[in-house]
C-alpha positions in Angstrom: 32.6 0.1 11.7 30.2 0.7 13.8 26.2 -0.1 13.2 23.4 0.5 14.0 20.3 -1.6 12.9 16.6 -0.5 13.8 13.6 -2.7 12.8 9.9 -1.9 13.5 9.5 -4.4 16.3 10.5 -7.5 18.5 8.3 -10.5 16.4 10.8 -12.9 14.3 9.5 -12.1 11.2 11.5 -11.5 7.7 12.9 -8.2 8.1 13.6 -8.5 11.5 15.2 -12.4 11.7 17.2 -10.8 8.4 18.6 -8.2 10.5 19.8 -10.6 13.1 21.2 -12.8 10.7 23.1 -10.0 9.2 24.5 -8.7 12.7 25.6 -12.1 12.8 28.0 -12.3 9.5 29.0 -8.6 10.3 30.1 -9.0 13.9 32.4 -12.4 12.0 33.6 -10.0 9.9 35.1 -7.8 12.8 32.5 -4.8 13.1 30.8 -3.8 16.0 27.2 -3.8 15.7 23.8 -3.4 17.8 20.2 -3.8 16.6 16.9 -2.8 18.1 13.0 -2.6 17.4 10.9 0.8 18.2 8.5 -1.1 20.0 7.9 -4.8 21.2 6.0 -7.2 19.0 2.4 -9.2 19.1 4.5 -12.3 19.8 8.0 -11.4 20.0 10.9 -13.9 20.7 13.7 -11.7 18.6 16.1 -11.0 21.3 16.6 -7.3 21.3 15.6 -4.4 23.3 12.5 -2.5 21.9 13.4 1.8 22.7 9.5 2.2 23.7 6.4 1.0 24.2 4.6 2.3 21.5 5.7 4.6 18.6 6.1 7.4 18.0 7.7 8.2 21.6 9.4 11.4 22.6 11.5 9.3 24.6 12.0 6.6 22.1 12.9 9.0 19.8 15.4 10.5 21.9 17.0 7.5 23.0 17.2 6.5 18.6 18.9 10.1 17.8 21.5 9.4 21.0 22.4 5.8 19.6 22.4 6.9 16.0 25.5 9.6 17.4 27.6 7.1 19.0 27.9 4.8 15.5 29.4 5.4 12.4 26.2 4.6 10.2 22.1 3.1 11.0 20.4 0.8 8.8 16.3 1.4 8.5 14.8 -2.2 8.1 12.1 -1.1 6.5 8.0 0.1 7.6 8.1 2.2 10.3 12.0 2.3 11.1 11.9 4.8 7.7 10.0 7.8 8.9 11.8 7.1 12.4 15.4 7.0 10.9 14.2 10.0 9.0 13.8 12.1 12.0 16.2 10.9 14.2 19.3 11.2 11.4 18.8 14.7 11.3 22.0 16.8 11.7 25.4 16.2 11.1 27.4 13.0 11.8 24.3 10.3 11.6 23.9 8.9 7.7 21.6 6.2 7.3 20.7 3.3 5.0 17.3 2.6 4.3 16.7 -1.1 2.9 13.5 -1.7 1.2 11.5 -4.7 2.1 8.1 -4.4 -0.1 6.8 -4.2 -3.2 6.7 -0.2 -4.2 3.2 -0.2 -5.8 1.5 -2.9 -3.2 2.1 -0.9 -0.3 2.0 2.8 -1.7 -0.6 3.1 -4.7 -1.8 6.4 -3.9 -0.1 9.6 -4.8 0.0 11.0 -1.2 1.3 7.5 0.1 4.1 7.8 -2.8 5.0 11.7 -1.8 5.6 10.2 1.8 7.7 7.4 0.9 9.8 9.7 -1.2 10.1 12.0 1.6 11.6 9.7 4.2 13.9 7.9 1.6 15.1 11.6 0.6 16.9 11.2 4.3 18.6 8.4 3.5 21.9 8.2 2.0 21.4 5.2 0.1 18.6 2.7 -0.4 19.2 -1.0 -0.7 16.4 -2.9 -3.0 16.4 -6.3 -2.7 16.3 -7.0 -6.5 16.4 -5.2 -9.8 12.7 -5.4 -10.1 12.1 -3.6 -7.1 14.9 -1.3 -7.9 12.8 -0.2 -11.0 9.8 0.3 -9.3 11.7 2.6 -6.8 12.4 4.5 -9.6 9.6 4.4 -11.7 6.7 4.4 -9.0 8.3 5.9 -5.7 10.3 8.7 -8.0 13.7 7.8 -5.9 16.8 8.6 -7.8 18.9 5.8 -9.7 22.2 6.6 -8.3 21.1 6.5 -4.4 19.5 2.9 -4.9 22.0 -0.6 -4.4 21.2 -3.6 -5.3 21.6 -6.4 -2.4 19.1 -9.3 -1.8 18.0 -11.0 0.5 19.8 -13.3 2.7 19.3 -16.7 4.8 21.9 -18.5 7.0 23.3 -21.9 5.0 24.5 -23.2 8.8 20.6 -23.0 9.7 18.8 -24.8 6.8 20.1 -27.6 4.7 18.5 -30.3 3.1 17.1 -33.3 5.3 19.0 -36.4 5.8 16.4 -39.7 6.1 16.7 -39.4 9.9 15.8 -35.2 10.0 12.6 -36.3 7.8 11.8 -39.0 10.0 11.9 -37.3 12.5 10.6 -34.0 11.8 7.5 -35.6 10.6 7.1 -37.2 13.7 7.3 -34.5 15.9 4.5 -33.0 13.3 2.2 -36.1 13.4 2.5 -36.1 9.8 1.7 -39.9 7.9 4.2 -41.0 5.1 2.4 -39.2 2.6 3.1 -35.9 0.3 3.1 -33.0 2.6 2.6 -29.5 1.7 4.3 -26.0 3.3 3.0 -22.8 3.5 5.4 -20.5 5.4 4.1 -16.8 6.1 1.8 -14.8 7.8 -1.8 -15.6 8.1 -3.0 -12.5 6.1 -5.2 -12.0 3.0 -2.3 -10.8 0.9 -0.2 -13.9 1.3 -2.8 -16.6 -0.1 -2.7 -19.3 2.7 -6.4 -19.7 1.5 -4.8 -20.6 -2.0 -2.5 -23.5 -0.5 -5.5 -24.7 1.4 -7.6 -25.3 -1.7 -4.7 -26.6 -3.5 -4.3 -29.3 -0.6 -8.4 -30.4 -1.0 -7.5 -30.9 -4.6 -5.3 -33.7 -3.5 -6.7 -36.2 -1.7 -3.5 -37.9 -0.3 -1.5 -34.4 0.7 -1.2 -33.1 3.6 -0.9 -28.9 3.9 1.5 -27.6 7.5 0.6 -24.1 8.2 3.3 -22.0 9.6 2.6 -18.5 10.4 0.3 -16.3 12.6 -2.1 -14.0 11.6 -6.0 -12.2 11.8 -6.7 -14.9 9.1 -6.4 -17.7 11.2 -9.6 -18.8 12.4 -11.4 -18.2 8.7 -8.4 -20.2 7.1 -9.4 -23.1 9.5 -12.5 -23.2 8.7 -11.7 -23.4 5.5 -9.3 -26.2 6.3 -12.1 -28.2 7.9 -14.8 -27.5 4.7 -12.0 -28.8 1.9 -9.7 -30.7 3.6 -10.3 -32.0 7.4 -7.7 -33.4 9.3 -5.4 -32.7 6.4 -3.9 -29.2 7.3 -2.1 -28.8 10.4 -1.6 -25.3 12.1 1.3 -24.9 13.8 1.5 -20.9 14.5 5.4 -19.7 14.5 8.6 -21.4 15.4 12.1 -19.7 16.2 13.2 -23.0 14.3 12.0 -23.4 11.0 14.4 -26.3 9.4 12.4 -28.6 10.6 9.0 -27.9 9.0 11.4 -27.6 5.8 12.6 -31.5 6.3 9.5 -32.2 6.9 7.7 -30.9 3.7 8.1 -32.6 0.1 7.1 -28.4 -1.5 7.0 -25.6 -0.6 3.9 -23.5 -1.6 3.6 -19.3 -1.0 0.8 -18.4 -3.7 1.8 -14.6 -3.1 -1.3 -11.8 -4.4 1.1 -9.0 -3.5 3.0 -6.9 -1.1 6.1 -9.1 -1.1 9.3 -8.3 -2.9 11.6 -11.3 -1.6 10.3 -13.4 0.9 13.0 -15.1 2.8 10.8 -18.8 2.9 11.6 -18.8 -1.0 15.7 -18.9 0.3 15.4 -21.2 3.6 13.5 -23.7 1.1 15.8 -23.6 -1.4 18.6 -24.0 0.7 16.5 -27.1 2.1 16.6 -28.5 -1.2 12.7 -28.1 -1.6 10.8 -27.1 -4.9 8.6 -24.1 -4.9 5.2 -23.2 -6.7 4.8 -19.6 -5.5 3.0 -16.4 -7.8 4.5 -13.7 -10.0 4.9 -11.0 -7.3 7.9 -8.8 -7.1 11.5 -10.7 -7.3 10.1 -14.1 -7.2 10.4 -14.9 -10.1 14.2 -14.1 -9.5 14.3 -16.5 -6.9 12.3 -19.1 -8.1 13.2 -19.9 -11.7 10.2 -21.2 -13.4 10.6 -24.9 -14.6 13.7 -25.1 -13.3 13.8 -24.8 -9.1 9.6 -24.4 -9.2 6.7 -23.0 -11.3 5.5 -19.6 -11.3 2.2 -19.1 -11.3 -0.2 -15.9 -12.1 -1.1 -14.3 -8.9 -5.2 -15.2 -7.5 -5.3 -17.9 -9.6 -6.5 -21.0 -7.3 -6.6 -23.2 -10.8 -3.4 -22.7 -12.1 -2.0 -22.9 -8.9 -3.8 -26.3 -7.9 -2.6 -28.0 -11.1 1.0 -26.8 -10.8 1.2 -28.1 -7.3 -0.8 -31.6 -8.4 1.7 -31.9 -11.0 5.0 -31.7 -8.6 3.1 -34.2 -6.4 2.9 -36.8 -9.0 6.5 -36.5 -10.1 9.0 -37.0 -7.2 11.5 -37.0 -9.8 11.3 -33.7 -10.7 11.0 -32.3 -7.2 14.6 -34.1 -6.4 15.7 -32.1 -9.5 14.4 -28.8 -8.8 15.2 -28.5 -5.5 19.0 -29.9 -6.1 18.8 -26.7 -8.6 17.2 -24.5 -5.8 20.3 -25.2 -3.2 22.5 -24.8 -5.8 21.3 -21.4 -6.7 20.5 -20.0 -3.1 23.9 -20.6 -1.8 25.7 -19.0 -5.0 23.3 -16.0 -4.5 21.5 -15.5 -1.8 23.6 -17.2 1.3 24.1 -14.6 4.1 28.2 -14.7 4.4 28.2 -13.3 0.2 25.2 -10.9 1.1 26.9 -9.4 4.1 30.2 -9.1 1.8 27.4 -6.5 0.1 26.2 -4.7 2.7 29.6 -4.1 4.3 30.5 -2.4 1.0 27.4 -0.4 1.2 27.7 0.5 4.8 31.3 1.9 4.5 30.1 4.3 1.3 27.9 5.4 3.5 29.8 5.9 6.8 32.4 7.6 4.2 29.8 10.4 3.1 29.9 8.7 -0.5 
């Protein structure tokens, strides 16, 4: 087949890296595939040609609706590749896929919002939900019909995040300037709806840990002044990374205390994969991902004690962490590992490209 992927811009965040990766295990599989943003990103560092500089662009939009003719179906990676999928799939001979990368309700709670969604995922002929959960909202809250909706979650790359031999730790803690002591990750974007603030306070709660902070964001300089009130010279910023593995080797948890919006984060996967326990929230599919006293805990969203004592307690009992994340890479390479989820999409692309 031929493909073609659109994502919203250039910056290697989750949808967009996921779209990569997919490219990646589609191409192995023999297809013939091409992906681009609408516009260039903040930070960029993705590798593929953005069709404007801003959106919406007459000749953006042009050059979308002349690539979407020459392939035999286009994937919309979610946010503002819908609306722009929408309009430049009209006529004959360009079907599109839309996959869903947010939680339903977070991101559309008014009725106008919800009429607007519905209206660009009416162009689509189907759309992919990363889980059951969000598959019921889709139905439920959005108003999109059961039978257009497949389910196929997220993916992550096993070749790119494993768990850390003795050297890798070592090592990765080095390059960090991390001491031999419990260390803390929180992986995401520096916004309000991803609780980097949460992690933070956890961190001051224990008074050996250390907290690395991944991620970009507005949030940034409040979140280090935080650092500095609760826990100075215990959290390390590090902004973004095309190479994540080694702030995974480097951490003893993983924590991502979620208050909305996500519906399932790719961190949850590269940690598991890396062998690490989680303590994340109960937003969208993570619970699906993280199994609760079994690869992490679960938490109740916005809840800084619950969260801190959940966290404390995986500290204290390196046993347990070994367990859970054996568990964790055990169940993210049966499920979520990218060469089973592109065995998905490819079915899903070709019912598609068939007029199914």
């Amino acid at each position: 087949m031929r493909i073609l992927q659109v994502v919203s811009d250039t910056d290697r965040r989750g949808a967009q890296v996921f779209a990569t990766d997919l490219q990646e295990a589609l191409t192995a599989r023999g297809h013939d595939i091409e992906t681009v943003a609408l516009v260039p990103g903040s930070a960029g560092g993705l590798g593929v040609d953005a069709l404007a500089p801003r959106w919406p662009s007459t000749a953006g939009l042009r050059s979308l609706r002349a690539r979407m003719a020459r392939v035999d179906v286009t994937v919309a990676h979610g946010s503002t590749t819908g609306p722009a999928c929408a309009i430049g799939g009209l006529g004959p001979g360009r079907p599109v896929v839309y996959r869903q990368i947010s939680d339903s309700r977070f991101w559309a709670p008014t009725r106008i919002k919800r009429a607007r969604v519905r209206a660009t995922l009416a162009r689509a002929r189907f759309v992919v939900a990363l889980s059951e959960f969000n598959r019921s909202e889709l139905v439920e809250w959005i108003g999109v019909r059961p039978e257009r909706i497949v389910v196929v979650p997220n993916g992550v790359p096993a070749t790119r995040f494993s768990p850390a031999t003795p050297a890798q730790r070592s090592a990765a803690r080095a390059a960090l300037g991390l001491p031999d002591v419990p260390v803390l990750l929180f992986a995401g974007a520096l916004v309000p709806e991803k609780g980097a603030d949460l992690a933070i306070r956890a961190v001051g709660s224990a008074t050996d840990a250390h907290l690395v902070v991944a991620g970009t964001g507005r949030e940034r300089e409040r979140l280090e002044r935080l650092a500095d009130e609760l826990a100075p010279g215990r959290v390390h910023f590090v902004g973004s990374t095309p190479d994540a593995a080694p702030l995974y080797h480097a951490a003893d948890l993983l924590v991502l205390p979620s208050r909305g919006g996500d519906a399932m984060p790719a961190v949850l996967i590269e940690a598991g994969l890396c062998a690490l326990a989680v303590v994340s929230t109960r937003i969208g599919a993570i619970p699906e991902v993280v199994v609760d006293g079994t690869t992490g805990y679960v938490v109740a969203p916005d809840d800084a004690e619950q969260l801190t004592g959940a966290v404390g307690q995986l500290l204290a009992q390196p046993a347990t962490r070994a367990t859970m994340g054996a568990s964790a890479h055990e169940r993210c390479i049966e499920r979520y590992e990218i060469t089973r989820v592109a065995e998905a999409w490819e079915s899903v692309l070709r019912r598609a490209a068939g007029g199914a």
